[in-house]
C-alpha positions as CSV (number, residue, x, y, z in Angstrom):
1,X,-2.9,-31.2,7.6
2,X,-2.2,-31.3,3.8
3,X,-4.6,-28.8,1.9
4,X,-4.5,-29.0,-1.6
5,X,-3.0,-25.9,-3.6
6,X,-5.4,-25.5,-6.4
7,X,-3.7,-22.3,-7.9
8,X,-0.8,-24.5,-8.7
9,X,-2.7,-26.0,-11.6
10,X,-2.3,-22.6,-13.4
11,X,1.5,-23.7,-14.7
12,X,3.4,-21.1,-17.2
13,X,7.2,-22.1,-17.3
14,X,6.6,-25.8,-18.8
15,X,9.8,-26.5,-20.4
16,X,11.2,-26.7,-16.8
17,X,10.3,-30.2,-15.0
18,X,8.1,-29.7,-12.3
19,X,7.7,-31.6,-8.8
20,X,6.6,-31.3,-5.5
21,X,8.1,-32.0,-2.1
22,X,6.6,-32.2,1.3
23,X,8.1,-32.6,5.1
24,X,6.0,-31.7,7.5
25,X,3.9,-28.2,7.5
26,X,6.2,-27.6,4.3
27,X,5.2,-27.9,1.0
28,X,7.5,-26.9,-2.0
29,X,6.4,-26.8,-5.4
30,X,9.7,-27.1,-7.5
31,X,10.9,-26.0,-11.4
32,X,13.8,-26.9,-12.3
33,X,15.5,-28.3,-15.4
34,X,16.3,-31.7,-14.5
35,X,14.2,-33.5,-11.7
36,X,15.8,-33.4,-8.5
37,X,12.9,-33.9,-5.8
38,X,15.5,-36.5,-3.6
39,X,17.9,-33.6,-3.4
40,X,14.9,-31.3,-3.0
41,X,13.6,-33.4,0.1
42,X,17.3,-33.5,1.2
43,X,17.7,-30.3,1.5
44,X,14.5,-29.8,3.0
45,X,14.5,-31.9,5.5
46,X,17.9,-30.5,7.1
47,X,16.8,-26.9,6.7
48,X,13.2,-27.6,8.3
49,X,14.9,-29.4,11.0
50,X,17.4,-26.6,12.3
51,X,14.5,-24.3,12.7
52,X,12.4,-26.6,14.1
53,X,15.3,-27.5,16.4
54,X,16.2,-23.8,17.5
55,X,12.0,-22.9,17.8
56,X,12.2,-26.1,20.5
57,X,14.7,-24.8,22.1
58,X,13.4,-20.8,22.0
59,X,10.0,-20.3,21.8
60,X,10.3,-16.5,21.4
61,X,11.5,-16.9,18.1
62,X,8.8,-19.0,17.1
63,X,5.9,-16.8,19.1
64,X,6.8,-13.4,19.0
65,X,5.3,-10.9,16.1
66,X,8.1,-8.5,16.6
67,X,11.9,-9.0,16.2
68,X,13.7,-11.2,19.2
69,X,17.2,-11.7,19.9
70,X,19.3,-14.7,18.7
71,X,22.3,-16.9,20.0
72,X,25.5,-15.8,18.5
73,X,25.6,-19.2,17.2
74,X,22.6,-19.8,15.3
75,X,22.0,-21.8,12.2
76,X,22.1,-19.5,9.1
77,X,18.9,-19.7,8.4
78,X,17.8,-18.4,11.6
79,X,20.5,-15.8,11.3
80,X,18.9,-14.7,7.7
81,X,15.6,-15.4,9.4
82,X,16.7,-12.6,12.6
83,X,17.9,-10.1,9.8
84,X,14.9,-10.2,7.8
85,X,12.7,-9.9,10.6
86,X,14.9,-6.7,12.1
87,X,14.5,-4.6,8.5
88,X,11.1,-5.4,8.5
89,X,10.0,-5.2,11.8
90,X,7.9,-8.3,11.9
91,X,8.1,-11.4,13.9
92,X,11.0,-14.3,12.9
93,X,8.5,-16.5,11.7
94,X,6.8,-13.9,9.0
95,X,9.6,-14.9,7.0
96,X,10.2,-18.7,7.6
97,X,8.0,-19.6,4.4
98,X,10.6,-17.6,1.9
99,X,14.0,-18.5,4.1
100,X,13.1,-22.5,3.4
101,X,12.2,-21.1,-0.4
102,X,15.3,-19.4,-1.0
103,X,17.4,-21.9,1.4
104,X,17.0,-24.7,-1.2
105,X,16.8,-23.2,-3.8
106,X,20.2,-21.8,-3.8
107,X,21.5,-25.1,-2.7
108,X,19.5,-26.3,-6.3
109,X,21.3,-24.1,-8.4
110,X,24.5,-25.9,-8.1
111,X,22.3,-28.7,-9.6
112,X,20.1,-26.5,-11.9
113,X,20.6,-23.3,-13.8
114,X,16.8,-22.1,-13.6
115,X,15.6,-22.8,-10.4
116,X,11.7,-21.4,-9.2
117,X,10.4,-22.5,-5.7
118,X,7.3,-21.8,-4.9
119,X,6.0,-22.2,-1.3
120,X,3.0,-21.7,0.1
121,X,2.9,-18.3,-2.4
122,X,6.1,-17.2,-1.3
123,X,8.7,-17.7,-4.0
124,X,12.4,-18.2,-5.0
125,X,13.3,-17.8,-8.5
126,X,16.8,-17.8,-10.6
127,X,16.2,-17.9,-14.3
128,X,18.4,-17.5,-17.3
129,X,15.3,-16.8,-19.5
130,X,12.3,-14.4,-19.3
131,X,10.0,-15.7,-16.9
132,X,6.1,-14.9,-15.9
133,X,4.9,-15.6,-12.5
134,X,1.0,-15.7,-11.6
135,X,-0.9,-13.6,-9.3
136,X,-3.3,-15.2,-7.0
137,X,-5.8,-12.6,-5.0
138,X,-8.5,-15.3,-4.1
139,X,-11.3,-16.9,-5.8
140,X,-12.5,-15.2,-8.4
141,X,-10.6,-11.8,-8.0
142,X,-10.4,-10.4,-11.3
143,X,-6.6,-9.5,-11.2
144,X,-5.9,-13.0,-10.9
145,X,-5.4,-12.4,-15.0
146,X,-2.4,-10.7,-14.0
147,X,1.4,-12.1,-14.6
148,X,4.8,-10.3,-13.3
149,X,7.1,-10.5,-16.0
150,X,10.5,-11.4,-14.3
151,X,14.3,-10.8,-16.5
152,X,16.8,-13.3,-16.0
153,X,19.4,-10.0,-14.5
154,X,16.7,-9.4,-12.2
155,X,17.3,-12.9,-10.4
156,X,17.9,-14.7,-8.3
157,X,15.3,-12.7,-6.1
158,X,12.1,-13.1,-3.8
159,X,8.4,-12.9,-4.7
160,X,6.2,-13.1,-1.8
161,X,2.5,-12.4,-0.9
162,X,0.7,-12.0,2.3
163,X,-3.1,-12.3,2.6
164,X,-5.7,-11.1,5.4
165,X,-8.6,-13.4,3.2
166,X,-6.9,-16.8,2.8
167,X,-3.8,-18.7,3.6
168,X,-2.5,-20.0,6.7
169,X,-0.3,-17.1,7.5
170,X,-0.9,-14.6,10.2
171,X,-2.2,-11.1,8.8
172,X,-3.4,-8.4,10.5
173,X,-4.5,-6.5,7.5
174,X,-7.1,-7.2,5.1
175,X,-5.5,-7.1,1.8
176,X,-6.4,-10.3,-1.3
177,X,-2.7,-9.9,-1.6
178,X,0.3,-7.8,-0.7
179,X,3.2,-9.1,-2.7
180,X,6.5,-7.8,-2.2
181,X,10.1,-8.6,-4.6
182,X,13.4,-8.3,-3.3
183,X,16.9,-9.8,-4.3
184,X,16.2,-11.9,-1.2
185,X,13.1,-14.2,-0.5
186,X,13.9,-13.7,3.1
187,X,13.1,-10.3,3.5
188,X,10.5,-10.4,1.0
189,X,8.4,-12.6,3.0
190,X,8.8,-10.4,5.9
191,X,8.2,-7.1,4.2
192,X,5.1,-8.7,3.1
193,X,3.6,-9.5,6.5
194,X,4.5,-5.7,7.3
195,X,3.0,-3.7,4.6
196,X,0.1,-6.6,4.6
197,X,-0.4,-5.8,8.2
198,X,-0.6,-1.5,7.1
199,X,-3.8,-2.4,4.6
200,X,-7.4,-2.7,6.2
201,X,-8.6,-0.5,3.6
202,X,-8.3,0.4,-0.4
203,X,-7.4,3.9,2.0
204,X,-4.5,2.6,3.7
205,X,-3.1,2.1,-0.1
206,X,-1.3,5.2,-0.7
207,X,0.2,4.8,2.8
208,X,1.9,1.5,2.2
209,X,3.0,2.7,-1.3
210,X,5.2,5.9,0.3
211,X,6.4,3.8,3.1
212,X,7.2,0.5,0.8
213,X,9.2,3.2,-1.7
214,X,11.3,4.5,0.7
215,X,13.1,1.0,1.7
216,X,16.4,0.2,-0.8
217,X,15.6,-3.5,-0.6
218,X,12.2,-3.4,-1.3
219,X,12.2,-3.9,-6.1
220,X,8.6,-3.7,-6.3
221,X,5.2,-3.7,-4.4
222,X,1.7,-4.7,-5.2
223,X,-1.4,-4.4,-3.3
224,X,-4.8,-6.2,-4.2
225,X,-8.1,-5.6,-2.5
226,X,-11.5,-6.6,-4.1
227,X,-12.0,-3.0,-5.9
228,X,-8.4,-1.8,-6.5
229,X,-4.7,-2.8,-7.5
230,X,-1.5,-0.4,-7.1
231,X,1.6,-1.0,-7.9
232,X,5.9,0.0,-7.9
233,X,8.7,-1.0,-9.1
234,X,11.0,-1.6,-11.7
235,X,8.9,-5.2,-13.0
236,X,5.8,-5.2,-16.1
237,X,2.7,-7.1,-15.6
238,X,0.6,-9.1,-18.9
239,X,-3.0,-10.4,-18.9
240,X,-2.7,-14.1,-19.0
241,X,-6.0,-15.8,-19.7
C-alpha cells in the first residue's frame, strides 16, 4: 500500500526537474536535469523484476537477516546485493532499497549529468555542482534543520538511513536515524541496518562510532536519537530552515 512521503515536500536542488516513479513496493523520487520518468520506470521495472524473480525462486535471500549464499549466475544486482550484505553482515534484503537507488540511477547518467534518487530515504546521488541533502529524524526532531553538504568529487556515492521509530524497514535498534555515506548506495544501505541495529541507546553511540571508523568503505556516519546527534566523516552539515 502506497503511503504518502510527506518529507519529500521539503525540496532543495530545484533547478533539477523532479518526478516520481512507482512499480510495486518501489517508489523512487527522481532529480534529474531533463525529465526522464519513462526511462525511469523502464529501468525500474526490469531491475525490480530480477529480484523479485531470484527472491521466488530463493527464499533465503529474501528471509534471512544474515548473509546467504548465491548462484554463480546471479543477476548483478543480487550479486552487488550478496556483496553488500557480506561486508556488512546484514541480511540481502537490508540493502535492496539503495541497490534499486543506485541501479537506475547509474543507468540515468547516461541520460543525465546530475542524477539524485531518492528511495524510501535511501539515496543515489551524482552531481556536478554542490549539493545539500535533508535529514529526516521523525516528526518534530529538532535536527531535522540539518543539511549534508555533498561536493560534486565526492559523487556518485550512497546516502542511506535506517530507523527503529518509523519506516517500513526492519531495525532492531532504536535510533530516529542512522545514516551511513559510501561511494556505493549498496553498501550504504546495508551498513545502515548494521550500525542501526548496534543503537538502543544514546550509550551505544560511541560504540557504533569506533566500529563504523574502522571500515575503509564507510565516508561518514551519523546517528540521531531524540536527545543527541554524533557524527564522522569527511562531509559538513548547514541549518536549513
Amino acid at each position: 500500500m502506497y503511503k504518502k512521503r510527506f518529507y519529500r515536500t521539503k525540496t532543495y536542488n530545484v533547478d533539477l526537474v523532479t518526478f516520481n516513479v512507482r512499480y510495486f513496493e518501489s517508489n523512487l523520487q527522481v532529480y534529474a536535469q531533463t525529465d526522464l520518468r519513462e526511462i525511469a520506470l523502464e529501468y525500474l521495472r526490469n531491475i525490480h523484476t530480477q529480484v523479485s524473480v531470484y527472491c521466488k525462486n530463493h527464499p533465503e535471500f529474501e528471509k534471512s537477516l544474515s548473509p546467504v549464499k548465491i548462484k554463480r549466475k546471479a543477476p548483478e544486482i543480487i550479486k552487488r546485493m550478496h556483496k553488500a550484505a557480506k561486508q556488512a553482515d546484514v541480511g540481502p534484503m537490508a540493502t535492496v532499497a539503495g541497490a534499486i537507488a543506485q541501479a537506475v540511477g547509474e543507468k540515468l547518467l547516461i541520460h543525465s549529468r546530475e542524477v539524485i534518487i531518492e528511495n524510501g530515504g535511501d539515496i543515489f546521488i551524482a552531481v556536478t555542482k554542490p549539493r545539500i541533502i535533508g535529514i529526516f529524524a521523525g516528526i518534530g526532531n529538532v535536527y531535522n534543520q540539518l543539511v549534508i553538504n555533498i561536493e560534486p568529487e565526492q559523487t556518485p556515492c550512497g546516502i542511506c538511513t535506517s530507523s527503529g521509530k518509523f519506516g517500513h524497514s526492519l531495525s532492531l535498534g532504536q535510533s530516529c536515524a542512522t545514516i551511513i555515506i559510501s561511494k556505493s548506495s549498496t553498501l550504504a544501505d546495508g551498513y545502515a541496518t548494521h550500525f542501526g541495529n548496534i543503537v538502543n541507546t544514546p550509550l551505544d553511540i560511541d560504540f557504533a562510532l569506533k566500529s563504523a571508523r574502522r571500515k575503509k568503505d564507510i565516508k561518514g556516519i551519523i546517528i540521531i536519537t531524540n536527545t543527541k546527534m554524533a557524527a564522522y566523516g569527511n562531509f559538513t552539515f548547514d541549518i536549513h530552515f
